[in-house]
Short mmCIF file of the C-alpha atoms (twelve columns), coordinates in Angstrom:
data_MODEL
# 
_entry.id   MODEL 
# 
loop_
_atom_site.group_PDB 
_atom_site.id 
_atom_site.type_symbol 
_atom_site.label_atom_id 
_atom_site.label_alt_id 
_atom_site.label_comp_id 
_atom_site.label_asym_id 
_atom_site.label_seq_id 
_atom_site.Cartn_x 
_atom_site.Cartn_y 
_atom_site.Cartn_z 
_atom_site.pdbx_PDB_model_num 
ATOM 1   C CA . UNK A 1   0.000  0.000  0.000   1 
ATOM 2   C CA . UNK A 2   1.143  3.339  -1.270  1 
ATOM 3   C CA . UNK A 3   2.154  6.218  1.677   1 
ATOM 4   C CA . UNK A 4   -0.801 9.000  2.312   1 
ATOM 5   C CA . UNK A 5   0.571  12.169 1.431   1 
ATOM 6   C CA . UNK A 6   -1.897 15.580 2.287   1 
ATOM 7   C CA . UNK A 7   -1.645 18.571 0.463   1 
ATOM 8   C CA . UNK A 8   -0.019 20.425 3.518   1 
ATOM 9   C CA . UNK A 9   3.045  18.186 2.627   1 
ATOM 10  C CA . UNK A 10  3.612  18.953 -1.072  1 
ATOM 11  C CA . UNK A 11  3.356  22.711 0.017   1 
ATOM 12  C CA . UNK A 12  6.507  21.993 2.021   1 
ATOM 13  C CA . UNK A 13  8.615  21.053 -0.252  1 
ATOM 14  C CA . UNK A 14  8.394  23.772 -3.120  1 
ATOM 15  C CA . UNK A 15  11.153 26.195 -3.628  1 
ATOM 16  C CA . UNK A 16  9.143  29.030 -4.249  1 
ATOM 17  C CA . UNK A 17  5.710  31.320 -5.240  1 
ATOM 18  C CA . UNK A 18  6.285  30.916 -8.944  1 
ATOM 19  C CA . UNK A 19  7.055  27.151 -8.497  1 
ATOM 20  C CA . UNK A 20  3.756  26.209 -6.248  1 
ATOM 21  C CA . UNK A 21  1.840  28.777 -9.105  1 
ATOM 22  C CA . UNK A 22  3.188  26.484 -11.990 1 
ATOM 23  C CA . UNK A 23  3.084  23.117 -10.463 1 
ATOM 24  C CA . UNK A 24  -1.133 23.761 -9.485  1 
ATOM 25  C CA . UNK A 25  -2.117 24.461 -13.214 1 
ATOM 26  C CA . UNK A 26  -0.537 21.309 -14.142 1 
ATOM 27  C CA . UNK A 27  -2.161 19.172 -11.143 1 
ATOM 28  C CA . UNK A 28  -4.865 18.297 -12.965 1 
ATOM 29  C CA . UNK A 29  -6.150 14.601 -12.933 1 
ATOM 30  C CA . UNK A 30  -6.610 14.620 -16.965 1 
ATOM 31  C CA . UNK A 31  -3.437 16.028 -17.970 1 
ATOM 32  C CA . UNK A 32  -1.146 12.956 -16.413 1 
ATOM 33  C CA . UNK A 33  -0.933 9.637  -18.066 1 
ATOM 34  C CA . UNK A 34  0.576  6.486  -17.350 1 
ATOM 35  C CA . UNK A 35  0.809  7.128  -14.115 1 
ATOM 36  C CA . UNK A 36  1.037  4.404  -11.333 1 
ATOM 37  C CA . UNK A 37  3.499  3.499  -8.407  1 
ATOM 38  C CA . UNK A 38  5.541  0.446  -6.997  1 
ATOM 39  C CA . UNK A 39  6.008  -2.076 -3.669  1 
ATOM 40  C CA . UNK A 40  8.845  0.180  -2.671  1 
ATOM 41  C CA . UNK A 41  6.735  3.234  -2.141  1 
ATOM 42  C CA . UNK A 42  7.569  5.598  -5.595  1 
ATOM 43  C CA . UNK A 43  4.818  7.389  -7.697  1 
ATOM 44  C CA . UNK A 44  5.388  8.257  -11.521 1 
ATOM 45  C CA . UNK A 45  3.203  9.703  -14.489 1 
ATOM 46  C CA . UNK A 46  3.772  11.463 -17.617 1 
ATOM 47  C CA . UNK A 47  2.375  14.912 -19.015 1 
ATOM 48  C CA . UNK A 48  2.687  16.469 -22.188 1 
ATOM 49  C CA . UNK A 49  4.572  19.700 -22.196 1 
ATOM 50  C CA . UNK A 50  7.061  21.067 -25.041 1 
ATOM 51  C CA . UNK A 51  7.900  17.447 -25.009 1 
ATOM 52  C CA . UNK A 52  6.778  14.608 -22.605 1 
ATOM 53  C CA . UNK A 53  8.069  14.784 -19.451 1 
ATOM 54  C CA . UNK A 54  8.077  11.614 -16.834 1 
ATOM 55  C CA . UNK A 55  8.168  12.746 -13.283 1 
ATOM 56  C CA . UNK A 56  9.036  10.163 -10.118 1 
ATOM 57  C CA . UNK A 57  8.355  10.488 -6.529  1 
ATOM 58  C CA . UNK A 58  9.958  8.810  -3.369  1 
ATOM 59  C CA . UNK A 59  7.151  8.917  -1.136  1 
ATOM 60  C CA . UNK A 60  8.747  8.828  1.924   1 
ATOM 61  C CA . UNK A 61  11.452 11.372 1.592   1 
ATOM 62  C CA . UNK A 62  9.236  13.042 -1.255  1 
ATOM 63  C CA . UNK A 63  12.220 13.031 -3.133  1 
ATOM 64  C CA . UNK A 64  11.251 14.194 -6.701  1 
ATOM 65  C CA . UNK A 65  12.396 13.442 -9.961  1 
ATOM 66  C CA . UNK A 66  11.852 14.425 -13.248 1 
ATOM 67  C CA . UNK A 67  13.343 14.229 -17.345 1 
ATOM 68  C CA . UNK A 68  12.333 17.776 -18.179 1 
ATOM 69  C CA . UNK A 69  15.134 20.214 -18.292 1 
ATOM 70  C CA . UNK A 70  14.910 22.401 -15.861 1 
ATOM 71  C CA . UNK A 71  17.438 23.076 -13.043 1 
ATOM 72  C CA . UNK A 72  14.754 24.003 -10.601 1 
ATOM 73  C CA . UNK A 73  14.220 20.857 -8.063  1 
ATOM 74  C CA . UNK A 74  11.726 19.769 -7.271  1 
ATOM 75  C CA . UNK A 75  10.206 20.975 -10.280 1 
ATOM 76  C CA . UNK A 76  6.555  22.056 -11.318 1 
ATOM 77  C CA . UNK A 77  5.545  18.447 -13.069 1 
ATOM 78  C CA . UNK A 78  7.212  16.179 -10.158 1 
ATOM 79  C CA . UNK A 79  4.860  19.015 -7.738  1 
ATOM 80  C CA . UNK A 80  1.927  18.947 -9.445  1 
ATOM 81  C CA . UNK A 81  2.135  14.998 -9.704  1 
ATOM 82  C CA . UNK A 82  2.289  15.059 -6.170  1 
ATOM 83  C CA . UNK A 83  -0.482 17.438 -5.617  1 
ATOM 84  C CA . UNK A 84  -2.771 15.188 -8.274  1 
ATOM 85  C CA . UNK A 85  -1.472 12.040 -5.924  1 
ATOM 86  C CA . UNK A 86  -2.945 14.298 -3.309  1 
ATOM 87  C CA . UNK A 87  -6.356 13.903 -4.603  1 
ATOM 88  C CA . UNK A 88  -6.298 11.152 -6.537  1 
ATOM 89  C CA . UNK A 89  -4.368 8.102  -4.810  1 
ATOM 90  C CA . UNK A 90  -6.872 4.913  -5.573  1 
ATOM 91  C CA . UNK A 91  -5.438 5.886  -9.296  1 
ATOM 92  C CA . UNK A 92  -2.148 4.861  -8.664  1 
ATOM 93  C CA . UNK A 93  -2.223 1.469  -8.926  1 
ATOM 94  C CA . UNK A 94  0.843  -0.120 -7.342  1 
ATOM 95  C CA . UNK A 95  2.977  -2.167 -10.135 1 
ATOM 96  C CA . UNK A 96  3.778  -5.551 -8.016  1 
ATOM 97  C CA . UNK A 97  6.041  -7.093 -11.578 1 
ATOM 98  C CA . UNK A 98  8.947  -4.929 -12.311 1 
ATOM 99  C CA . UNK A 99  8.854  -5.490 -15.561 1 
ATOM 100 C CA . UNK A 100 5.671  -3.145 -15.515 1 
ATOM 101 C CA . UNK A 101 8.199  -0.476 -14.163 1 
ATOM 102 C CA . UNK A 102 9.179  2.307  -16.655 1 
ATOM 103 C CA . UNK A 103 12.992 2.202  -17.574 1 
ATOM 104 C CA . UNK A 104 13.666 5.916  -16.466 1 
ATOM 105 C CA . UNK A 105 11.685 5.674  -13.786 1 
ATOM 106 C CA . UNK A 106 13.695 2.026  -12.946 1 
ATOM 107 C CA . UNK A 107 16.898 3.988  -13.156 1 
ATOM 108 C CA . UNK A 108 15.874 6.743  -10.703 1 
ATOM 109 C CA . UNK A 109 14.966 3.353  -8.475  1 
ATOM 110 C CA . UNK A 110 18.626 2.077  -8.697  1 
ATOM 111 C CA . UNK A 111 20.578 4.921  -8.018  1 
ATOM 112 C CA . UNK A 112 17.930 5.255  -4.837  1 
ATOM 113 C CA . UNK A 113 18.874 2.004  -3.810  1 
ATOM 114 C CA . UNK A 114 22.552 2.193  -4.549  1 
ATOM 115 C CA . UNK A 115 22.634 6.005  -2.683  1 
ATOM 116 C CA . UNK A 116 21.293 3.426  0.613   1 
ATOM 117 C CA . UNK A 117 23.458 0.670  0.270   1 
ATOM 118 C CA . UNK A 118 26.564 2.795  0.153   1 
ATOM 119 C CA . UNK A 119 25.167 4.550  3.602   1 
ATOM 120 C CA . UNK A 120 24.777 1.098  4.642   1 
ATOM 121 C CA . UNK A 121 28.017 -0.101 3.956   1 
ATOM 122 C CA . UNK A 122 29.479 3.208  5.807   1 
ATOM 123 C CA . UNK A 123 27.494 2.152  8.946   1 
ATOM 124 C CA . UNK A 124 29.103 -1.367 8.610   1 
ATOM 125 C CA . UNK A 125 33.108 0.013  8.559   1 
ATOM 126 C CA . UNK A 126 34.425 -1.185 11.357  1 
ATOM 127 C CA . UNK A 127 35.138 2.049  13.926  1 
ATOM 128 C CA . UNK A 128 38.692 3.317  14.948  1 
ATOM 129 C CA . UNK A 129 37.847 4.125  18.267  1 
ATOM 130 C CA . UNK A 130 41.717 5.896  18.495  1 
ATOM 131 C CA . UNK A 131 41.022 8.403  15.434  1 
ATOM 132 C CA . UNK A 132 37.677 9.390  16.790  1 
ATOM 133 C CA . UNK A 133 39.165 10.526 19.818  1 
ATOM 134 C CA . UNK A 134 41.466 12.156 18.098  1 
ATOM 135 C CA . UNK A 135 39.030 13.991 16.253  1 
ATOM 136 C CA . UNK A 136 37.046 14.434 19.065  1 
ATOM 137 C CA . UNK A 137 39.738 16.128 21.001  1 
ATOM 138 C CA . UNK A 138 40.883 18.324 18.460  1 
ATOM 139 C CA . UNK A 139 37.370 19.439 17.836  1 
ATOM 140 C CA . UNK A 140 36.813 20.271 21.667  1 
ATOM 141 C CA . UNK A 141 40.173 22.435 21.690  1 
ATOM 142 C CA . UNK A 142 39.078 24.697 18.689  1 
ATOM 143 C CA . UNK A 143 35.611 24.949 20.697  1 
ATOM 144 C CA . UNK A 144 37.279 25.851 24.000  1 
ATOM 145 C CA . UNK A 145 38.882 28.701 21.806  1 
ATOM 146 C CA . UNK A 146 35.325 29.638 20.574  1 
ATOM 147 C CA . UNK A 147 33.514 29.702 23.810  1 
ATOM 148 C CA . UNK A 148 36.474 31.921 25.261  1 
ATOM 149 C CA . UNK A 149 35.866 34.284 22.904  1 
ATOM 150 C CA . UNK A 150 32.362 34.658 23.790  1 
ATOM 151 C CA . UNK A 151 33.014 34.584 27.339  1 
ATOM 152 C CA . UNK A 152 35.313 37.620 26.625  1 
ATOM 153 C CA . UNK A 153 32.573 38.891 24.042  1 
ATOM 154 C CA . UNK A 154 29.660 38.391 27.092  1 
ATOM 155 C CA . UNK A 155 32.196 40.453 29.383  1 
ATOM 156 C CA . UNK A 156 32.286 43.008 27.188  1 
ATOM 157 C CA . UNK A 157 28.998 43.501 26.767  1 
ATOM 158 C CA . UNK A 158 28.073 44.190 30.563  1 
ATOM 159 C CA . UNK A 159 30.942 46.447 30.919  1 
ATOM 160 C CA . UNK A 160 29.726 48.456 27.755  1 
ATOM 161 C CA . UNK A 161 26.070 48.524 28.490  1 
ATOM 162 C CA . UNK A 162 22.637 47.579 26.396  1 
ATOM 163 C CA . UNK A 163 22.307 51.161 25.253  1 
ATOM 164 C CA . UNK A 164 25.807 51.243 23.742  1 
ATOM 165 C CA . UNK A 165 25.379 47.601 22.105  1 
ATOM 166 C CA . UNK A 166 22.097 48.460 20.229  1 
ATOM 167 C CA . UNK A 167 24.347 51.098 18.665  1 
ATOM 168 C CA . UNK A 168 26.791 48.762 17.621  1 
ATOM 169 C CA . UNK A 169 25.084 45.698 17.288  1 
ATOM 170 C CA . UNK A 170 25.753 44.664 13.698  1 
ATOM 171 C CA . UNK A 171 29.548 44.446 13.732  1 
ATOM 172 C CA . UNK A 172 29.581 43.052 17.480  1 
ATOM 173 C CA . UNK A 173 27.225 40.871 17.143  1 
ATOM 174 C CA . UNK A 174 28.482 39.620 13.318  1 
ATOM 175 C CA . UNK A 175 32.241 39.394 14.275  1 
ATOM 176 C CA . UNK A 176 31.148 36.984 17.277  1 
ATOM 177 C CA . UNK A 177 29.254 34.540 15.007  1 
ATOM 178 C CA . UNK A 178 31.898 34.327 12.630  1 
ATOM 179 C CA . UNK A 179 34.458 33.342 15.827  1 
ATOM 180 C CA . UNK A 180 31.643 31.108 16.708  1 
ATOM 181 C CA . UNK A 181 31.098 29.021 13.208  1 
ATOM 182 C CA . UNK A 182 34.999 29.217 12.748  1 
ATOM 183 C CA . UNK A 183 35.144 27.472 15.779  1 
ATOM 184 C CA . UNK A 184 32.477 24.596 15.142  1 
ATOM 185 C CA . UNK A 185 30.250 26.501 17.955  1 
ATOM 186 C CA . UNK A 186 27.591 27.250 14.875  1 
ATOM 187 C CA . UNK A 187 24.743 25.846 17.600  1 
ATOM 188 C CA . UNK A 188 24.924 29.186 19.663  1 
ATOM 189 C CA . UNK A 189 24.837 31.481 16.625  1 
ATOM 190 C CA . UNK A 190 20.692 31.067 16.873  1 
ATOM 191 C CA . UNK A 191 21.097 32.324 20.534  1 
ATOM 192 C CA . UNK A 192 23.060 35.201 19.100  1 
ATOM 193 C CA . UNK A 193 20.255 35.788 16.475  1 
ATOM 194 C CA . UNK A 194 17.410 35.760 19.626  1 
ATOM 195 C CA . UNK A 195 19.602 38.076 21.489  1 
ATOM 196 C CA . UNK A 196 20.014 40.727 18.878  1 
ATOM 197 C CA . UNK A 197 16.607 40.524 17.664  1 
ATOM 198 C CA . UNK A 198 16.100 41.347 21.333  1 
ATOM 199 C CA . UNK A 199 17.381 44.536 21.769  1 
ATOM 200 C CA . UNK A 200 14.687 46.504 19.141  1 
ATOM 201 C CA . UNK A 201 11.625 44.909 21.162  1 
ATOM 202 C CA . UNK A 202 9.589  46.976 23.625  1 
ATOM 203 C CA . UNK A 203 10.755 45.415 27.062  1 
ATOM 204 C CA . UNK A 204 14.667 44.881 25.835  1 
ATOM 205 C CA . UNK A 205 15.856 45.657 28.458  1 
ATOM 206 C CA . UNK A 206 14.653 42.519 30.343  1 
ATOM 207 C CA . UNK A 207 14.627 40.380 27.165  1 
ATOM 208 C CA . UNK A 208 18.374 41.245 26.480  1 
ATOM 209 C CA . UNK A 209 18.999 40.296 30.330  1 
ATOM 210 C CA . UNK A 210 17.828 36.916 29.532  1 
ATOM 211 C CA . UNK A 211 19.639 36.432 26.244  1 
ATOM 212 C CA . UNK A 212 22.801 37.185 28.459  1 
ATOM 213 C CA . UNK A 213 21.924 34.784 31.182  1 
ATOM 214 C CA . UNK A 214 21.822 32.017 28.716  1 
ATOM 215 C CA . UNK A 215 24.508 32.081 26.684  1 
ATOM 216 C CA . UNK A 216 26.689 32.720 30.105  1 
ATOM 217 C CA . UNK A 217 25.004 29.331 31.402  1 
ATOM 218 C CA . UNK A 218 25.898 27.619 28.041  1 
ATOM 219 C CA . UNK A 219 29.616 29.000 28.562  1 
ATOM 220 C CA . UNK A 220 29.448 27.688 32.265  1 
ATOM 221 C CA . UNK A 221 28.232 24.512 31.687  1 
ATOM 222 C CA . UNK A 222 30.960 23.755 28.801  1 
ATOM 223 C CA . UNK A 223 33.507 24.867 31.189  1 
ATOM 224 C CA . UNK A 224 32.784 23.091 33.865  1 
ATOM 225 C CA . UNK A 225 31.365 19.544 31.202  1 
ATOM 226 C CA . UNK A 226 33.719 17.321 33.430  1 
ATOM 227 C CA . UNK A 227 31.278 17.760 36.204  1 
ATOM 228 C CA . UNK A 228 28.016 17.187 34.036  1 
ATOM 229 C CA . UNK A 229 26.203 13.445 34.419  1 
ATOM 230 C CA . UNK A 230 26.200 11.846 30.670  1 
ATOM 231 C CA . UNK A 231 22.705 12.988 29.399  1 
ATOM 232 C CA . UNK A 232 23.303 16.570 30.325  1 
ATOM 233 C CA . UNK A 233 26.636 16.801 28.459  1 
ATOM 234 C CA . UNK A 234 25.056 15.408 25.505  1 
ATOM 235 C CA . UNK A 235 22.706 17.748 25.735  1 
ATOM 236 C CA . UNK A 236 24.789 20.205 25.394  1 
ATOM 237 C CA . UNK A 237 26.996 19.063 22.976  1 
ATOM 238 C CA . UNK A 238 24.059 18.727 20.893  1 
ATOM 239 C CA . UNK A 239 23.113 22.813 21.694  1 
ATOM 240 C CA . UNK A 240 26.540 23.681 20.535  1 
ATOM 241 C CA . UNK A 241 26.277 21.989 17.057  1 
ATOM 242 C CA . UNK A 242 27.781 18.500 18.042  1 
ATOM 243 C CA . UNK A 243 26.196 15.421 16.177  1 
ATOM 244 C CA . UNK A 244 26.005 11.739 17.929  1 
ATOM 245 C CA . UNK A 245 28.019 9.593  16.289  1 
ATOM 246 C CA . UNK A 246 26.137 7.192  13.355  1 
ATOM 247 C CA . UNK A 247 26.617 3.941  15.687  1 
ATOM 248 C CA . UNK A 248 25.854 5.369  18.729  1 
ATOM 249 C CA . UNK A 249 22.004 4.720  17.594  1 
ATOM 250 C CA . UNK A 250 22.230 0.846  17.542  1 
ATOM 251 C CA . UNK A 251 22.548 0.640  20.883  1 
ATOM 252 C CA . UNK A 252 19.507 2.885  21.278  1 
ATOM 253 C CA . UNK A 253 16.182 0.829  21.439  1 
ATOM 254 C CA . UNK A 254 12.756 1.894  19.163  1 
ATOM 255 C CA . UNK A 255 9.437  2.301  20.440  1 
ATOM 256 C CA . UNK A 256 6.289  2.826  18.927  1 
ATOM 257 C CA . UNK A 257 4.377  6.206  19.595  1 
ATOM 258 C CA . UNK A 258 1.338  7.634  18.963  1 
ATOM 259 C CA . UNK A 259 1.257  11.677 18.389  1 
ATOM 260 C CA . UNK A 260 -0.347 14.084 16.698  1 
ATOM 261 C CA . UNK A 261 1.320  16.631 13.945  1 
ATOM 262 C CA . UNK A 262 0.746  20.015 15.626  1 
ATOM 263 C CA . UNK A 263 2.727  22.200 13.215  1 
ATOM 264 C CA . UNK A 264 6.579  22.949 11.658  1 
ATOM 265 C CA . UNK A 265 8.615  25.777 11.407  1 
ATOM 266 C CA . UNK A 266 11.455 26.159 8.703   1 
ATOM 267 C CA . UNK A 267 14.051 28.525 8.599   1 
ATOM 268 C CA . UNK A 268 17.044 29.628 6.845   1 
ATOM 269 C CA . UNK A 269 20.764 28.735 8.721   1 
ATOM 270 C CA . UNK A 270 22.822 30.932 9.431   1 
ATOM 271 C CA . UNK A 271 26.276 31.563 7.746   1 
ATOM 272 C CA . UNK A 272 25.706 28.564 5.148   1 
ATOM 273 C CA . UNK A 273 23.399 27.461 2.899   1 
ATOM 274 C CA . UNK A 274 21.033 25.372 4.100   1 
ATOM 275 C CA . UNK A 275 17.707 25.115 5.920   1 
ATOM 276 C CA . UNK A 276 16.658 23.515 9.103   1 
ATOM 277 C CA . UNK A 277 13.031 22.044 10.012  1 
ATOM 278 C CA . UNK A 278 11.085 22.030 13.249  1 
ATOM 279 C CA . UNK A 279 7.957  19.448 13.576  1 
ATOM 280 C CA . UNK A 280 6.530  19.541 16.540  1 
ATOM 281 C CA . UNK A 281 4.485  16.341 17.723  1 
ATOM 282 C CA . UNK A 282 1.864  15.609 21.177  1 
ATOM 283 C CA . UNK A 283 1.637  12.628 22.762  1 
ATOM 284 C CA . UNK A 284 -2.289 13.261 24.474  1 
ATOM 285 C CA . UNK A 285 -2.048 9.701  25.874  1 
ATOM 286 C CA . UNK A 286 1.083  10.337 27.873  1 
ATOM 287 C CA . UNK A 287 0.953  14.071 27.999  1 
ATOM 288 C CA . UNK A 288 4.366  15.019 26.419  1 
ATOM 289 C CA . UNK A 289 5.372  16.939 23.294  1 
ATOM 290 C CA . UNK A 290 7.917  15.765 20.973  1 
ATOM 291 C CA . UNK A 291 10.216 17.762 18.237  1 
ATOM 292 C CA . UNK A 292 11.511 16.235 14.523  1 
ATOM 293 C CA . UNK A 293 14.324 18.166 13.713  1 
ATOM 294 C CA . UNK A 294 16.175 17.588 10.241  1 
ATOM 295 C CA . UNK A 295 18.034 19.773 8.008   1 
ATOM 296 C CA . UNK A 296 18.457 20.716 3.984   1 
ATOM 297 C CA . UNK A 297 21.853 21.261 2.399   1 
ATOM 298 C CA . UNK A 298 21.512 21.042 -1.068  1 
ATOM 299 C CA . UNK A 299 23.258 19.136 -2.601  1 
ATOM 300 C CA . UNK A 300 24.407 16.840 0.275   1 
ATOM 301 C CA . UNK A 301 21.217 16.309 2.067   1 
ATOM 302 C CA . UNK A 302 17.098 17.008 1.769   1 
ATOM 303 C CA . UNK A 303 14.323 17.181 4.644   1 
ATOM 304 C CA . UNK A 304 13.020 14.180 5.913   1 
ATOM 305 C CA . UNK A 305 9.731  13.156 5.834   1 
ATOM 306 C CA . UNK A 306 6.884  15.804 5.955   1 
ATOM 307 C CA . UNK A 307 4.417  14.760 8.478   1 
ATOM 308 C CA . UNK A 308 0.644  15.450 8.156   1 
ATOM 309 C CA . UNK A 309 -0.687 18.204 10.515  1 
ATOM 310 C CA . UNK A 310 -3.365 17.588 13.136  1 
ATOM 311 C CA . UNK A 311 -3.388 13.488 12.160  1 
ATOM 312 C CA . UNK A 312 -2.895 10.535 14.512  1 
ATOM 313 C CA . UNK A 313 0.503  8.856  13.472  1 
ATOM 314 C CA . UNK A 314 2.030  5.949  14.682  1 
ATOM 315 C CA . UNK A 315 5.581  6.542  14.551  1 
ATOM 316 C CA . UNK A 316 8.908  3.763  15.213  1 
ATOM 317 C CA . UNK A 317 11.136 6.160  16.702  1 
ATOM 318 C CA . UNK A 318 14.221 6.684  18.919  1 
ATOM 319 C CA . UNK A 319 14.435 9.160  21.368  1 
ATOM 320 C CA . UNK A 320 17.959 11.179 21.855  1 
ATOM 321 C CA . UNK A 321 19.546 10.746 25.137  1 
ATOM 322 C CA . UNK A 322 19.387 13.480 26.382  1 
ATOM 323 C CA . UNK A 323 18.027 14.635 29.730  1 
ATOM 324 C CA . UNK A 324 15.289 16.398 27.786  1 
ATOM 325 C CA . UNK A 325 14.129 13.128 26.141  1 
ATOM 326 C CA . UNK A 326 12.353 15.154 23.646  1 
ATOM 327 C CA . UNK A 327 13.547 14.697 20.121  1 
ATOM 328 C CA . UNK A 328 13.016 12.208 18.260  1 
ATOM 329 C CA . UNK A 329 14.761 9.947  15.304  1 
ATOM 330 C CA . UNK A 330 12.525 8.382  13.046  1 
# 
């Protein structure tokens, strides 16, 4: 059985006004031919345009393909296919015999498959334990760098005042971040962005105040990460930009949850290019909220898979450890 997809979904994924304008005249139910889908979950069809185009779906990373020409991805026939899949899934009549599969549509399948097994075979190299803490260390020494600066940075800032930042804010407030990034401390740069959005609300005064507070209680608490209990430093590692390794997730056991889709938020990063997604999930049985967070760095990686608002989901997923316990990995 094919993967619902909701309209709400599709709109996630398009690049832009013109794109979503384009892709809804051609998401008409008439206009597509041929179109059907397979056991492993992707979606094709063909429509007639200056030539005919064949568009391909993976349904659950949405990952769109597409023979026209165009260097805009995902494009407006692989979008509108999606939004007529929207509307129209009984159509889509799953292929079960290969054979049955188109040959463009069968190569778009194999470099799929071969993009998994190679991520596969990664996870399967055996792990020198000796060069990651190599790496490891070297990576905590340029950070240590990075959060003195911003302890000297914070310093600065109370002996100079509010009044005096918010007239320099852009250069202060810019030369930090870069010190921040260079030193693989891009996690705080969002705390940076809070705090200097800050200063031109009504109360900032008191909002600045807290913007300070926190960042000095991230620069304690890496100072003094000896002292933390496990979960807490991971925590924080995590706030500061640090990923888990791959492997540390097979030691981490599923379970099965039932939530609801309350909403997403997706925003630009900052100093690369790149977006980064917020879903945010409720657990009404057990009372607890849960947040998806994936990112977008074309060409390197896309967003996971866009979850239907305000619908009951049962999701297989792992929760970091983390004191928090509040992300999930799906």
């Amino acid at each position: 059985m094919l993967l619902t997809i909701q309209s709400d979904q599709v709109e996630q994924i398009i690049p832009d006004a013109s794109s979503a304008k384009s892709a809804k005249k051609l998401a008409k139910f008439e206009a597509w031919n041929n179109i059907s889908g397979s056991t492993d979950q992707w979606i094709w069809g063909e429509i007639q345009g200056s030539a005919i185009y064949q568009s391909a779906v993976f349904l659950p990373e949405l990952k769109c393909e597409c023979s026209c020409p165009s260097f805009k991805r995902p494009c407006k026939h692989a979008l509108a296919l999606l939004f007529v899949y929207t509307e129209y899934q009984d159509k889509f009549t799953v292929q079960s015999d290969e054979q049955s599969i188109p040959d463009r549509v069968q190569k778009w399948r194999d470099k799929k498959t071969k993009t998994l097994e190679k991520k596969e075979n990664k996870i399967d190299k055996p792990i020198d334990e000796e060069a990651r803490a190599k790496r490891q260390l070297a990576r905590e020494k340029k950070m240590d760098a990075g959060i003195e600066a911003l302890q000297t940075w914070l310093n600065d800032v109370v002996t100079m005042g509010l009044g005096r930042l918010r007239q320099q804010q852009h250069e202060k407030f810019r030369d930090i971040q870069s010190r921040l990034v260079d030193a693989q401390v891009a996690g705080l740069v969002s705390y940076l962005d809070e705090f200097s959005s800050a200063l031109y609300q009504s109360n900032w005064q008191m909002q600045s105040s807290f913007w300070i507070a926190k960042l000095q209680t991230a620069v304690h608490l890496w100072q003094n990460r000896q002292q933390l209990k496990p979960e807490l430093y991971e925590e924080v590692k995590q706030l500061f930009g640090v990923n888990l390794p791959t492997d540390v997730w097979d030691n981490i056991s599923a379970q099965m949850l039932h939530v609801y889709a309350l909403g997403q938020v997706t925003q630009e990063l900052v100093n690369t290019r790149g977006r980064y997604r917020r879903q945010w999930l409720w657990d009404s049985q057990n009372l607890r909220d849960y947040l998806l967070l994936d990112f977008e760095i074309p060409p390197y990686s896309n967003f996971g898979l866009t979850l239907p608002f305000q619908k009951q989901l049962a999701l297989n997923a792992k929760l970091y450890p983390v004191v928090s316990q509040q992300r999930l990995r799906l």
